[in-house]
C-alpha positions as CSV (number, residue, x, y, z in Angstrom):
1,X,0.0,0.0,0.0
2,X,2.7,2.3,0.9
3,X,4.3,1.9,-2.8
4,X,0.7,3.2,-4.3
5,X,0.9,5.8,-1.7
6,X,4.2,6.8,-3.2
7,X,3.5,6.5,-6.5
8,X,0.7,8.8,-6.4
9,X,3.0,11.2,-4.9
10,X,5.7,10.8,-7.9
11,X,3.1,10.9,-10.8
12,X,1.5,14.2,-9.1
13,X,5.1,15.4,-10.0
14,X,4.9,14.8,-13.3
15,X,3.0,17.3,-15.9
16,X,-0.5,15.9,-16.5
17,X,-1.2,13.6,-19.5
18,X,-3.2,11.0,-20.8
19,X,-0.7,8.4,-20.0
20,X,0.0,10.2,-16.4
21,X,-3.6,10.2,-15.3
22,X,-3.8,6.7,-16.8
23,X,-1.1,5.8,-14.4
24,X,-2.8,7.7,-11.5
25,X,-6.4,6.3,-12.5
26,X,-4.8,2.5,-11.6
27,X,-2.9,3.6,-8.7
28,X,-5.4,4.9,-7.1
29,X,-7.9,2.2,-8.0
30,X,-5.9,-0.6,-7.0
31,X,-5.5,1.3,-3.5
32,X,-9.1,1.4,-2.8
33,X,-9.3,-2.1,-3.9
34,X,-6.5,-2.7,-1.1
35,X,-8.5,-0.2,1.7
36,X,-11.7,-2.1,0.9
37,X,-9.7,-5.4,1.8
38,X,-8.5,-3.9,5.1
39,X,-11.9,-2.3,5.9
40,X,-10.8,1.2,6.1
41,X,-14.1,2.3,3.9
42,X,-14.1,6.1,4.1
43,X,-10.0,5.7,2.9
44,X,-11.1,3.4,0.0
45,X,-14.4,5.0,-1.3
46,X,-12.4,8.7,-1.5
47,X,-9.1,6.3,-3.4
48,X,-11.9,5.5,-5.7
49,X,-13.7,8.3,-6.2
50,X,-10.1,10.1,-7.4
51,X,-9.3,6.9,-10.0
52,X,-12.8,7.1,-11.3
53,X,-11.9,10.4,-11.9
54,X,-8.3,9.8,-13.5
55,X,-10.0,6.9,-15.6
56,X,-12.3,9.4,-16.9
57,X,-9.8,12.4,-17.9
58,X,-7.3,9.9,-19.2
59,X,-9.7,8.4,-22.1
60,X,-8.0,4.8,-21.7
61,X,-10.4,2.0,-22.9
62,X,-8.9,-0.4,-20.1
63,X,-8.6,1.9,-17.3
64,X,-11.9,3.4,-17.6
65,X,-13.1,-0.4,-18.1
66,X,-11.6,-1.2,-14.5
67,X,-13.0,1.9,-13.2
68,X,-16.0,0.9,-14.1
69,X,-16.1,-2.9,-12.8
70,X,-15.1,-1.4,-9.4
71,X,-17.6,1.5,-9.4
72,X,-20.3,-1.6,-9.5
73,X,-18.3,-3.4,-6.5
74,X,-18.3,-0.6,-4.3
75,X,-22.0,0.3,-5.2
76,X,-23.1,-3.0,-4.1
77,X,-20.7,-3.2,-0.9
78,X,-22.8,0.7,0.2
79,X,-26.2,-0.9,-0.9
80,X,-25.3,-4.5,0.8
């Protein structure tokens, strides 16, 4: 978790892209993915909420495809 952490931090550094934002859009999902697993929900729903974001702005079929398989995850886990 702490390497996602970190390379959010890096890519913020960089001048924003497609490919950058791509980058940030997985980082960023695959930490929520990992909050969700440790149960820290407010940590992991705000994660997501920034790589849906990235996924969007970054127009990248697959990232925006990932986004969107854990946008219906996290929808069920606040309905369930």
């Amino acid at each position: 978790m702490v390497s996602l952490k970190e390379s959010v931090g890096l890519l913020e550094a960089v001048r924003p892209s497609k490919e950058r934002d791509g980058m940030m859009a997985l980082a960023y999902l695959r930490l929520a993915q990992m909050q969700r697993q440790l149960g820290k929900r407010n940590e992991a729903e705000r994660a997501y909420m920034l790589g849906y974001s990235y996924a969007r702005s970054s127009r990248e079929e697959r990232v925006r495809r990932l986004a969107e398989k854990l946008s219906e995850e996290f929808t069920n886990n606040v309905q369930g």
